[in-house]
N, C-alpha and C positions, 0 to 999 in steps of 0.2 A: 445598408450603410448606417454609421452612428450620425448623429444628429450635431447640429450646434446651436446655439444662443437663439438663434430664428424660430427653431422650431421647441421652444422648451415646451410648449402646450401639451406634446407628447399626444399619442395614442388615447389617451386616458382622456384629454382635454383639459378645457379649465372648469372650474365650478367658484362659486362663490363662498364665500364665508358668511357667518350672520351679519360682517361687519360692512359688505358690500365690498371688502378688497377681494381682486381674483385672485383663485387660488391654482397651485398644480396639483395632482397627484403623484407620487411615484413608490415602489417599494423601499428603496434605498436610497437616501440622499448621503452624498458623500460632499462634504466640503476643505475644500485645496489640493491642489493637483499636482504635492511633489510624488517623489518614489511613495510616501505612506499612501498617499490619498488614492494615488495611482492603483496601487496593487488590492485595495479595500474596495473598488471598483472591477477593477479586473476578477478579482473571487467572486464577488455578487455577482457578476454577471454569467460567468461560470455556472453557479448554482439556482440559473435560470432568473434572477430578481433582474426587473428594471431600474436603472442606474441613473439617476440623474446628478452626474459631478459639476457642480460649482465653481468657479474659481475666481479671486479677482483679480487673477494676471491676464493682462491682454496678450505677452507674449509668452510663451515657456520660460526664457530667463530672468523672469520672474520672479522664480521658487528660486528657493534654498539650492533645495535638491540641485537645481542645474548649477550649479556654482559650484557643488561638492569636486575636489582635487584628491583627495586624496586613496580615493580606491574604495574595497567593500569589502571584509575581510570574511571568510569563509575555516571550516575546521581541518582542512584538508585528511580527512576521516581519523581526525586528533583533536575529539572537543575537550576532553579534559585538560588537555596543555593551552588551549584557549580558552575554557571554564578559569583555571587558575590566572591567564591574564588579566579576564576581565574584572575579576572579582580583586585582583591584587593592585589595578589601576581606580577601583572604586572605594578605594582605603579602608575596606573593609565592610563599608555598608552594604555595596549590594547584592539585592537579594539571590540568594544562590540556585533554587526553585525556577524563578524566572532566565537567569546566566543558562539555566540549562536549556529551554527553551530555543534560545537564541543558539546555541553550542550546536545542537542537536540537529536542527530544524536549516542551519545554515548550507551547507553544500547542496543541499535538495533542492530546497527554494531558488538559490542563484541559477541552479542547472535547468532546474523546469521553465522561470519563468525567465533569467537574464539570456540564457543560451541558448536553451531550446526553443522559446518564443520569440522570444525579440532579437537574438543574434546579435546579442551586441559585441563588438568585437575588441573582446579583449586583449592585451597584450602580451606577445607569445615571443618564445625565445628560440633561437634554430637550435639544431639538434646538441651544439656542443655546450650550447650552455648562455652565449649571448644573445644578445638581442638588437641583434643587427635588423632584421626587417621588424620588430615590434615597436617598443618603444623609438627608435631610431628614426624614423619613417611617419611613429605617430598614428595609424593604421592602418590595416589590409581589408580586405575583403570579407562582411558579412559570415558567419559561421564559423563552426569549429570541427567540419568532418577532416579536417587536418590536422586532429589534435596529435596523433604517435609521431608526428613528422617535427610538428612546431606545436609545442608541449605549452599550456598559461605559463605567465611568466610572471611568478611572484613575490612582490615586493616585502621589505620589515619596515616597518611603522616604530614611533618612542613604545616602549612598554609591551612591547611584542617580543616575543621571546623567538620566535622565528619568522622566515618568511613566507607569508598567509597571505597578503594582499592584493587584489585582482585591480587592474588599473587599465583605462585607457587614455594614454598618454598623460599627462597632468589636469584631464580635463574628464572624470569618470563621469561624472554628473551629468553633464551635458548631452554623453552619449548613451548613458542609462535613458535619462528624461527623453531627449528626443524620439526615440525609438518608441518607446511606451506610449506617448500620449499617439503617435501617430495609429498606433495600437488599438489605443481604444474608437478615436474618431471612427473607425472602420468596423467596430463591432456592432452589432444590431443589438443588442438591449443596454447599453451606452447613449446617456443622451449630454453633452457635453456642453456648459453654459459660462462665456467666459464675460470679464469684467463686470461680476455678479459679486458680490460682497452680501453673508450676511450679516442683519443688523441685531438679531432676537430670537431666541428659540420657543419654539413653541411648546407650553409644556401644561400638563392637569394631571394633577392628585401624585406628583412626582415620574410623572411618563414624558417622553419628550417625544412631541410629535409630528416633530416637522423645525421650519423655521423660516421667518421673515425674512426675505432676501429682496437687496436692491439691484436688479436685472439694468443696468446701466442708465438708472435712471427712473426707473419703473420698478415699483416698488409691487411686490408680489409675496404671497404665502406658501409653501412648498410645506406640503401633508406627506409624512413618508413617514412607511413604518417600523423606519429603524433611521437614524442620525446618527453619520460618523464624520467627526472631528479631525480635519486633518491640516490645522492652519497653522502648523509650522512655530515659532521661538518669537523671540522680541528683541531682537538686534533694532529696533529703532529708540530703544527706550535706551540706548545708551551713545554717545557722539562718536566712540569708533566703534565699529563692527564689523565682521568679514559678513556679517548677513544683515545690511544695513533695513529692509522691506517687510521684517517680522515687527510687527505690533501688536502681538498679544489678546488679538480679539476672540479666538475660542475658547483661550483658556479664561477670561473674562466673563464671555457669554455662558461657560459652563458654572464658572462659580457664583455669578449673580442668580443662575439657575439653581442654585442647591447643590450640584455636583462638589464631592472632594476634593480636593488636591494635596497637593504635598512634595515635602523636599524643593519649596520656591528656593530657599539660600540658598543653592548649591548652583553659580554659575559658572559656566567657564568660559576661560579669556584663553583663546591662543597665541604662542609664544611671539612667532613668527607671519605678523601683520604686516605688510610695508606701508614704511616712516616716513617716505621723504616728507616734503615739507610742506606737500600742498595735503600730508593725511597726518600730519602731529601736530597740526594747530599754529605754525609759523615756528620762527628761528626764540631762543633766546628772551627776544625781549620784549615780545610779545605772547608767550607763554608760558602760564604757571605752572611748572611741573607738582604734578601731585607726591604724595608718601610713597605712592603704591608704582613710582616710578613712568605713568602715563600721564599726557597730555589735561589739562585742566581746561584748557584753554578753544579747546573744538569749535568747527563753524557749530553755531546754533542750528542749523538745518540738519546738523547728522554729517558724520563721515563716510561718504561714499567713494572719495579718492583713494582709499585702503583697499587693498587686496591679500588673501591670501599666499602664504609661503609655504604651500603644502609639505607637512610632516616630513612625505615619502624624500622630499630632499634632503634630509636631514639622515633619513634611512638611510639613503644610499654614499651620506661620506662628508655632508656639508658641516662646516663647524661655526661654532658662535663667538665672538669674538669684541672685546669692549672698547673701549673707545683709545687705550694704551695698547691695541691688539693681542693683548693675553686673552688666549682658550679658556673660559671661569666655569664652563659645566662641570669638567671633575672634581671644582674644589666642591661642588653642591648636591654631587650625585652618582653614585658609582657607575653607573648607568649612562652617565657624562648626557648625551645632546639626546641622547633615547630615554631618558626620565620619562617620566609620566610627566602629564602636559603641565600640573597646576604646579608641580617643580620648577617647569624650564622658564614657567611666565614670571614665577616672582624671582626667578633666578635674572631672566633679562630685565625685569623692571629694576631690581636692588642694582645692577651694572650698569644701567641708563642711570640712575639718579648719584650713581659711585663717580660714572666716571666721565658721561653727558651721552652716549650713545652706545651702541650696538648693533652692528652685520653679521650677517649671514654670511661665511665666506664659502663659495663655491668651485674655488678654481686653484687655489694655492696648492705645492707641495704635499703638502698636511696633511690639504682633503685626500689627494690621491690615494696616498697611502692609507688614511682612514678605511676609504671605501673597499680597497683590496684588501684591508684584514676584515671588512665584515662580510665581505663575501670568499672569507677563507675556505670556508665547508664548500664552495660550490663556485664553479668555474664564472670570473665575475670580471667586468672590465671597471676601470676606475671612473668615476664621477665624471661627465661629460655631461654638464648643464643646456647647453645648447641643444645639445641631440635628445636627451632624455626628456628634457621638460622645455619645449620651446614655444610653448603657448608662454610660461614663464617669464622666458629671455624675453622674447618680444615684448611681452609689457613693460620690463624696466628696462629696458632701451627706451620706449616709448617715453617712460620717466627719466631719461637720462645718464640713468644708472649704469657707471663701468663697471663690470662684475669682475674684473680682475680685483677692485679694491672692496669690494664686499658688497650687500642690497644692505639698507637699514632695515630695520625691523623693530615693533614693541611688539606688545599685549595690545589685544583688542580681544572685545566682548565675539562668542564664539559659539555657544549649544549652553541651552537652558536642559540642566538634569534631571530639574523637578516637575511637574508639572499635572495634567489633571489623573487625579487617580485611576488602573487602570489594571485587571485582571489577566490572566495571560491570552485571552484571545479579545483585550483591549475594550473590554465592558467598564464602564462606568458605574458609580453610586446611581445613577439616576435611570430607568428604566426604557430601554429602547436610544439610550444616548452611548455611541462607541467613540474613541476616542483614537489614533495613533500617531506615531512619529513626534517631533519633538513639543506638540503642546501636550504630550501626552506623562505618564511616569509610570513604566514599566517594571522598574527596582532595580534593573540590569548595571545601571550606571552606580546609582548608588550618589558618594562627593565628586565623582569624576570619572568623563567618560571615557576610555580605552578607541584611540584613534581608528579612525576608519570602522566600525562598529555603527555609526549612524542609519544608512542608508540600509545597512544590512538589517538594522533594528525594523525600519518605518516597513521592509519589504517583506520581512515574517509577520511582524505584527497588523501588516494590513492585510494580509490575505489571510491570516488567522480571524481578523476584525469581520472582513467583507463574507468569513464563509455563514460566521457564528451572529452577523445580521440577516441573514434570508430567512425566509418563510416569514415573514409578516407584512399584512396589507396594511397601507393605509388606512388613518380615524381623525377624518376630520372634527377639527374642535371648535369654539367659540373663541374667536384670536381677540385679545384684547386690544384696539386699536393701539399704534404709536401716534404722538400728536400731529393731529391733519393738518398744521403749515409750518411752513418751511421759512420761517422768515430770516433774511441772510444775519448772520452771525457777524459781531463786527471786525472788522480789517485785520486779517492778521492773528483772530485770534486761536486758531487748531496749532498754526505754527507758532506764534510766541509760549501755549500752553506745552508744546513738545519739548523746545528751546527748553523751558523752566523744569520739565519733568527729568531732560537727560543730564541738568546737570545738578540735579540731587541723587537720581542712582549713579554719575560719576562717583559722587562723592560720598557718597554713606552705602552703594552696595558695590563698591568696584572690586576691584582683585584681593585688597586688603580691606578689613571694615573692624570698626569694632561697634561695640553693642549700643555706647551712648550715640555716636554719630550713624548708628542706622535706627535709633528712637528717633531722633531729633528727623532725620530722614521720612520716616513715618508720618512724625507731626506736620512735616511740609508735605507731603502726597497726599494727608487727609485734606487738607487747607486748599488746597490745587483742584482735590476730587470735588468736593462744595463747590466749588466755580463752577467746573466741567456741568455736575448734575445741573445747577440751577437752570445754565439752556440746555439740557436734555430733556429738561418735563415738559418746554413746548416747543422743543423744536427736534425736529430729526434728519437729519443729512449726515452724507458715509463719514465725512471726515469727520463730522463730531462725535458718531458712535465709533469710528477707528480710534479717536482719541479717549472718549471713553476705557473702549479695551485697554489703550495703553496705559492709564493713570489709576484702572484697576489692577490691572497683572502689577506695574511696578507698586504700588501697594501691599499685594500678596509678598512679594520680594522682600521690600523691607522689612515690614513686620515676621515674617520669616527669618531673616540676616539679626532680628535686633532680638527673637526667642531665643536663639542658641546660640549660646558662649563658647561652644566647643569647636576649634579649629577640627575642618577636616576636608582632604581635600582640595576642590578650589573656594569652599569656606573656608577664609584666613582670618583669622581673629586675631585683631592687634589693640593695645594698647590705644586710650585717646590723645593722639597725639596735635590734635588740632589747634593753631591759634587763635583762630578765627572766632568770631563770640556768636558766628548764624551763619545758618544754613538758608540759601535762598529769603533773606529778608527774614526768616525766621528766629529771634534771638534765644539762646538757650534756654534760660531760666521761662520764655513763653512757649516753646518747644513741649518740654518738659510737664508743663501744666494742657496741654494739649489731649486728655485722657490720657491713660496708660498704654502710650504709644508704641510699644515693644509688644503689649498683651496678646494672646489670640483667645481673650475672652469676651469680646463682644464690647468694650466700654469705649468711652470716649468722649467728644464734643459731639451732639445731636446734628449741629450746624453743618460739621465737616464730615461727619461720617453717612450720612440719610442718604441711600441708593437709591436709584428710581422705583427700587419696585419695595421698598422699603422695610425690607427686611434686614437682621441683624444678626442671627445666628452664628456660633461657631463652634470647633470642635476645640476642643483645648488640649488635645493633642499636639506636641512638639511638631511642628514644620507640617501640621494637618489642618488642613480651614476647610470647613464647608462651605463659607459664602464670605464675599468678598465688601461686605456693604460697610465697615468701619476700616 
């Protein structure tokens, strides 16, 4: 049997360090437990390594990963025609080396590990061509030795040139992630530690050899001789998000460590977030609509009232619709409501700020016909929201929502593209440090990432990650103490310093930015980061190093968004169109003297930039940092 949180001592036991913390051993430490970290796990242990996976969700929906709707797309032995989407939805940037990777490697991967192991049960269409007991029903029964009878049944996504996408019901995620972790708890070289966060990695002469983790309280060192990254995006560092629980701590902890990164500017916002009122900040008159056409005005605590409007409904027939009821995607895109995402989002925000709102319509005339011409090629029934997606319906009903008159919907923050540098079997700058899924940057994505390709990324890359970590033991090192008290932090302030961090990347890295207001952004993150460090050098608790990660990643962000002038993607480069004379209490003309706060040369104010571990380094490579301390 695999092990949990009680037994992390492992086989191997504990040992100490020079510094008197206990430590574990293990071959492999993997931290975060969606699809990536999952499958980086699952390889290793495959390849005989003992696994110790991490995570600080106490429950599975937790992760990203389980919240994923919108499917997991596959090449259906046609990677070129999906090499070409992806790289056509990535505006160009990315890398085509890597796309193929992903192209190639896709149908295998889902087949071995989605089908053949875990049976997850995808949705399958009867023989004529519908999906009367798939989707319809929401799902059957475990397995696919009934595939000639009830064939997968594959969906089209924005930017998909056909239908490639595997889906269970509106809710793939869930049924990926559930099946898997229960997967591993059951395997014998899995040892499985939840509500573990860690706080530091551990690293000499550029090797990374483990890392400080807080065990619910209980703060411990884990020696492993290989460290892979798998802590997901930073959906908290902005007030809406469809992945509200990302804060940015690996990719953090990797770039305070020396580790690479790169392509931080390149976020993406999805189109189709639901608006009602309790996730856009109130009605009118109590909120500031931004340029970029979203909310200014968010709970200071983060947007968790948002939900996703997965894509696949849009695939299948739904139209967008403004607040005079005119269709505005064809005026913006030939492609109309299947654009690629960073199209459709500033397409909905420019129509929310045109005309005061924007629905999804699901149910009109319209759709119907829609959805019957785009399932012209293949025997296809029209849009039926209820049936198709009824994890959906139910939540806006739950909202209140008559779907005969549309769901609202904006832009909300959605998948970070850039993120820690990362080889095709997801090796790192740093030695013995692997990286996947989305704190990771693969090239694949490129300015924007190609829908439903996520999950599919974290599942190649983590079993590529997990096979090309084995064979190395542990080497314990001489761990440099974090400061031994803990003295409380005062009232309020991990949340009021969040509060002030989300609404400067609102506002200087949102959907649209231009270069003076993501300087001036910079200057505020450095001024905020000062604060944070001063109680990091004596004190350590999770929330303050959670907060760390997040006041470092959104730093890499901005400075990133304020190097490069060139719109691309969901990098939208606009004009300064601000009236406002400060950002966050920060007035421009002091902003501006704040070092060269667009730079990725290392300069700055000493005050605001000085990291704990006090280093300054950078690559001065375009949208490239090695370390994250200015």
């Amino acid at each position: 049997m695999g092990e949990n949180s009680s037994d992390a001592d492992r086989a191997d036991g504990p040992s100490e360090t020079e510094t008197g913390v206990e430590a574990i051993e293990t071959d492999v430490l993997v931290l975060g437990s969606g699809i990536a970290g999952c499958a980086a796990a699952l390889s290793a242990a495959r390849e005989g390594s003992e696994v110790l996976l991490a995570t600080k969700a106490t429950r599975p929906e937790e992760s990203t990963s389980w919240w994923a709707q919108g499917g997991i797309a596959v090449s259906r032995s046609r990677p070129e025609r999906f090499k070409r989407d992806v790289l056509a939805a990535s505006d160009g940037i990315g890398n085509p080396d890597a796309v193929d990777v992903l192209v190639e490697n896709a149908d295998a991967a889902v087949e071995d590990v989605l089908i053949d192991t875990l049976n997850v049960p995808f949705d399958v269409t009867d023989s004529d061509g519908t999906d009367a007991e798939g989707r319809k029903n929401a799902k059957r029964e475990a397995g696919h030795d009934d595939s000639e009878t009830s064939p997968l049944d594959y969906g089209r996504e924005a930017a998909h040139s056909e239908r490639r996408i595997l889906h269970v019901n509106a809710s793939t995620g869930r049924h990926v992630l559930g099946p898997f972790l229960s997967h591993l708890a059951d395997h014998p070289r899995v040892t499985t530690c939840e509500d573990t966060a860690a706080l530091d990695l551990c690293t000499h002469e550029g090797r990374v050899h483990g890392a400080i983790c807080d065990f619910d309280g209980d703060r411990r060192t884990v020696f492993a001789g290989t460290t892979v990254l798998a802590t997901g995006g930073i959906g908290s560092l902005y007030s809406r998000s469809t992945n509200p629980g990302g804060t940015g701590d690996g990719i953090a902890m990797a770039a305070l460590a020396g580790a690479d990164v790169t392509d931080m500017e390149y976020v993406q916002f999805h189109p189709t977030a639901f608006a009602g009122d309790d996730a856009d900040g109130g009605g009118e008159d109590d909120a500031d609509t931004g340029s970029d056409g979203t909310s200014d005005a968010t709970d200071d605590a983060g947007d968790e009232g948002t939900f996703l409007l997965s894509e696949a409904v849009r695939g299948e027939g739904a139209i967008l619709r403004n607040d005079d009821g005119e269709r505005f995607m064809p005026d913006y895109h030939a492609d109309a409501e299947l654009a690629p995402r960073d199209v459709v989002s500033r397409a909905v925000a420019t129509e929310r700020e045109r005309t005061g709102s924007v629905t999804l319509d699901v149910a009109s005339e319209a759709v119907r016909e829609r959805s019957l011409a785009l399932g012209a090629d293949e025997a296809n029934d029209p849009l039926d929201f209820e049936s198709e997606f009824p994890d959906l319906a139910a939540e806006c009903r739950t909202r209140g929502v008559d779907l005969d008159t549309g769901i609202p919907v904006a832009p909300a923050e959605h998948f970070l593209c850039g993120g820690i540098d990362v080889d095709s079997e997801g090796r790192t700058s740093l030695d013995r440090l692997f990286a996947v899924g989305e704190c990771s940057c693969t090239g694949i994505h490129g300015a924007n990432r190609l829908a439903s390709t996520s999950l599919l990324e974290g599942l190649i890359w983590g079993l590529r990650a997990g096979r090309a970590a084995s064979g190395h033991a542990p080497e314990p090192i001489e761990v440099h103490a974090l400061p031994d008290r803990d003295p409380a932090l005062p009232a309020g302030f991990p949340e009021e310093k969040l509060a002030r961090l989300r609404r400067v990347m609102d506002r200087s890295c949102g959907l649209s930015r231009s270069p003076d207001e993501s300087r001036r952004g910079t200057a505020a993150i450095r001024r905020l980061k000062g604060e944070v460090d001063a109680y990091a050098r004596t004190r350590t608790s999770r929330s303050l190093y959670e907060l760390r990660g997040a006041v470092v990643t959104g730093l890499l962000v901005a400075r990133a968004a304020a190097a490069n002038p060139e719109s691309a993607g969901c990098h939208h480069v606009v004009d300064d169109t601000r009236e406002t004379d400060s950002v966050d209490g920060i007035d421009r003309e002091d902003a501006d003297d704040v070092g060269d706060a667009g730079s990725t040369d290392g300069t700055g104010s000493a005050d605001d930039t000085e990291s704990a571990d006090g280093t300054g380094d950078t690559d001065a490579t375009r949208g490239t940092e090695s370390h994250a301390d200015d």
